[in-house]
C-alpha positions, 0 to 999 in steps of 0.5 A: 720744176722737178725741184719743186715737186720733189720739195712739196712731196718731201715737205708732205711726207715730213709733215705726215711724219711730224704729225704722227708723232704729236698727239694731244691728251685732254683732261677726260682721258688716260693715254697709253703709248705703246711701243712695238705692242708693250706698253711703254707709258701711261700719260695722265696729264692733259696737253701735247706729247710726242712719240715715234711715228707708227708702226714704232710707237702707238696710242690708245686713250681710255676715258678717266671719267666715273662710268656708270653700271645700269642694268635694265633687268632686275636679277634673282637671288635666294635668301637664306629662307630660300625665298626669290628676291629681285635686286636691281643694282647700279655701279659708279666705277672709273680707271685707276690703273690703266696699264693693269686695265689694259692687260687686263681687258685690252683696253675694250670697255664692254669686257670691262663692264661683263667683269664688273658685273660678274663682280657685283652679283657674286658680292650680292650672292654672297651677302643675301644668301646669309640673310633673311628677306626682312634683314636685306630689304630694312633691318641690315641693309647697310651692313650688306650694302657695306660688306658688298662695297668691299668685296667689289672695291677689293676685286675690282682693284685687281683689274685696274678698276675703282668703286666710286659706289654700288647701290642697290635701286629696287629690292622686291618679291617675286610675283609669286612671293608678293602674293603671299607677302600680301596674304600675310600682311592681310592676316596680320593687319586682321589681327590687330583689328580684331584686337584692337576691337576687342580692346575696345569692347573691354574698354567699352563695358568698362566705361559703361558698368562705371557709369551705371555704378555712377549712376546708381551712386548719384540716384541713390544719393539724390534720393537720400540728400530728397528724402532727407529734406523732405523729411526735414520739410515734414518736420518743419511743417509739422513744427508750424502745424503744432505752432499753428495748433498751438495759437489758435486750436479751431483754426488749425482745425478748420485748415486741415477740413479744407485740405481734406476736401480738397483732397476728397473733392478732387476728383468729380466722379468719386462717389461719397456715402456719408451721414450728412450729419457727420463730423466730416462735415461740420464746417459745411454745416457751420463755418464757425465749426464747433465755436459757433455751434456752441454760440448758437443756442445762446443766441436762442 
């Protein structure tokens, strides 16, 4: 009996000791194997490893995935008008040297993202201290967003950290800034309305003197082309009229008397004071004129 026992706590104690010598890495993790406190191999590779049971030999693993930087808060920068900027920033960074990384922060992971951050915004001091605001938010931004890559990628190196990005989230004013970023941009829209306005009243009196000239024109034309043909209609009748006068002299005579009283007996109210025995009247005395009133005292 005391066999068996001995053997069952042997064979607990050998197995306690084979397990703390086996250790699995899978794909999402670096493993550091430490022996009495240095580090003696960094393992990469996923699978099973072997090492000596504690306190010999010990593990850390650290995560080789692409972490990320996302600060909630927005942090204040002076550009190179001395205006507040708010910038708002995220980093993409993994591992790449886990035994500089170790040395470096002993392997905790909230140092690790304090030193990155100290990292970034230094970077960003530096790049937006030697700009305008126009030149950070559009005119240069990926030249400043290249010049901070670098700076980051070359210090986080040092640390056993790669940059796989930085970008920058949310560039804006200060509220105090915003106010008069939006007084400016008031007066400058104001501007170029009231040019704009102005433009088009120019470009309106233009178009109408134009048109009035035209107008002038055409009226002037239209006149001259009328007064041309009635002139021309004048000289047309005028030339029937002396046909007419031509062929048959007492009838020429006799048409002209009519229109003549038409014209006169035009209006109902005129009043006429005329010897009744007058040549205006002739043909109201005689229709025949003064054919037939030579014929009449031949009849006698």
């Amino acid at each position: 009996m005391n066999r068996i026992v001995t053997f069952s706590v042997a064979a607990f104690i050998a197995l306690m000791l084979l397990s703390s010598t086996v250790f699995v890495v899978d794909q999402k993790r670096f493993a550091i194997v430490f022996a009495l406190g240095e580090v003696r191999e960094v393992i990469s590779q996923p699978g099973i490893h072997f090492k000596l049971p504690p306190p010999l030999q010990n593990v850390m693993f650290l995560d080789k995935r692409i972490l990320t930087i996302d600060t909630p808060d927005a942090d204040r920068f002076i550009t190179a008008e001395k205006k507040n900027i708010l910038v708002d920033a995220f980093v993409k960074w993994r591992i790449i040297d886990p035994r500089l990384y170790y040395v470096s922060f002993n392997g905790e992971e909230n140092r690790a993202r304090d030193r990155l951050n100290q990292i970034v915004k230094a970077a960003l001091n530096d790049e937006i201290t030697k700009r305008t605001v126009r030149e950070v938010i559009s005119g240069e931004r990926g030249k400043v967003m290249e010049a901070i890559v670098d700076k980051v990628v070359a210090e986080a190196k040092q640390i056993g950290v790669g940059i796989v990005d930085v970008r920058l989230k949310r560039v804006e004013y200060v509220e105090q800034i915003n106010t008069s970023v939006y007084e400016r941009m008031k007066a400058e829209r104001t501007r170029v309305a009231n040019e704009l306005r102005s433009t088009g009243a120019a470009e309106s009196e233009k178009i109408r003197a134009d048109a009035d000239r035209q107008r002038t024109v055409i009226l002037a034309e239209a006149f001259r082309d009328a007064e041309k043909i009635k002139g021309e209609g004048d000289a047309k009748a005028s030339e029937i009229y002396a046909g007419a006068f031509g062929k048959n002299p007492e009838f020429y005579k006799f048409y002209r008397s009519l229109e003549a009283y038409r014209t006169t007996f035009k209006n109902k109210g005129d009043v006429m004071v005329l010897d009744p025995g007058s040549e205006f009247f002739k043909y109201f005395r005689s229709p025949g004129g003064a054919a037939a009133a030579a014929a009449a005292p031949a009849k006698k």
